[in-house]
N, C-alpha and C positions, 0 to 999 in steps of 0.2 A: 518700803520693801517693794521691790519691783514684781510683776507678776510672770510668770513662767509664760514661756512663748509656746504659742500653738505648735500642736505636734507636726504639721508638716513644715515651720521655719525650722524646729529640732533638726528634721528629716533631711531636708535642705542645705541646711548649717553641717551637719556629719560627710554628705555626699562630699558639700565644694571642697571642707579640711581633705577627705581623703583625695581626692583629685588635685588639691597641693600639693599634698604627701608625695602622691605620684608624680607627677613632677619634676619634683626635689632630687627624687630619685633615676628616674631617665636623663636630668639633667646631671648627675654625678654618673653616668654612665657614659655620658657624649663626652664630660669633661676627661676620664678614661681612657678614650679609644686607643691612646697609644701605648697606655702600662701594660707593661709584661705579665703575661698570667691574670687580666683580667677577666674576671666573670661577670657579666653584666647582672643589674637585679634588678624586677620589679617587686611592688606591691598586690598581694591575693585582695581581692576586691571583696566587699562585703557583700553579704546579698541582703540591698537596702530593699527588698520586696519582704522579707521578713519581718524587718520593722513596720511596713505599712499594717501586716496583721499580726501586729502586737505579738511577737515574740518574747521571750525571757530576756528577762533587762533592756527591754528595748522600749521605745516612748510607745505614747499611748496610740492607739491605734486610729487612722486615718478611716474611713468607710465614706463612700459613694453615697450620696441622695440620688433620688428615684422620684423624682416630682409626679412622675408620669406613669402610666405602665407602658407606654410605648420605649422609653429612655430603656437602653444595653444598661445590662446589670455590668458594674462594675467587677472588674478582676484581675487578683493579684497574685503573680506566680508563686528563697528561698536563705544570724549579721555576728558576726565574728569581727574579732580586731584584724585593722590591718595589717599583715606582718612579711615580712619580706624575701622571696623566693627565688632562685638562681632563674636565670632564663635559661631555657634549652638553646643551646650552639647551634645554629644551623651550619656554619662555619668558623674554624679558629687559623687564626693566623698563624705562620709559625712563628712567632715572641710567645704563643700562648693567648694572645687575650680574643677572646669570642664576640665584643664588641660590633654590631654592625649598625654604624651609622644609619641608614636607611630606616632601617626596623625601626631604630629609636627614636627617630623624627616620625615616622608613622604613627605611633604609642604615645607621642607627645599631642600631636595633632588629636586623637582620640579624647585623650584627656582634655584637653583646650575646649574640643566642641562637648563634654561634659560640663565642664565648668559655666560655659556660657550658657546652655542648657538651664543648671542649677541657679544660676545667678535673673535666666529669663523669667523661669517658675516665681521666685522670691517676689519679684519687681511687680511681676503679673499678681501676686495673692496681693502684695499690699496695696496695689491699686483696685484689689475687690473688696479690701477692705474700707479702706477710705471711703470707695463710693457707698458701701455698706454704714460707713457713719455722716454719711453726707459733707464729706470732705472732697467730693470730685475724684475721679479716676486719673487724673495725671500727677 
């Protein structure tokens, strides 16, 4: 039996899924642009700062060492399913569809540097791990 992963790979692992998700779904929005009476959609974002302080149903809670007293006290700002919401029209075309390329390459780019973010964190903890088991840092 395999051992359940530290709560911030959990944490980790939820962000990048949802930042797929998202995606998935700006990329079915660009593919769009030209159907009639399209509405574009994203994804309501979870607030993965809840999970860090152990919310309901949420993984175990992540907390800050303080080796020091000089070390900043850690702090965490607010985690619901992803689920998927019309975007406001700043503009509709007359076919109807509200589609604005621009918006949704910006929203995609957002998303990209979250992913890479998520994917930096993971790379980062299991090279503090390793060196933590004397496996080396690379």
């Amino acid at each position: 039996m395999a051992a359940p992963l530290p709560a911030l790979f959990q944490l980790l692992s939820a962000r990048a899924g949802f930042l797929q998700a998202r995606h998935a779904v700006l990329a079915q929005n660009v593919a769009n642009a030209d159907t009639p009476r399209y509405q574009p959609q994203d994804l309501v974002e979870p607030a993965f700062e809840a999970l860090l302080r152990g919310g309901p149903g949420s993984t175990p809670s992540v907390a800050v060492a303080r080796t020091r007293s000089a070390h900043l006290a850690g702090a965490s700002p607010g985690a619901a399913s992803p689920r998927q919401r019309p975007i406001e029209a700043f503009e509709t075309a007359p076919a109807g569809n509200a589609v604005i390329i621009e918006e949704q390459i910006r929203l995609m780019g957002q998303a990209d540097r979250g992913y890479q973010l998520a994917t930096n964190l993971y790379g980062k903890y299991v090279g503090m791990m390793r060196t933590a088991l004397g496996a080396g840092g690379a």
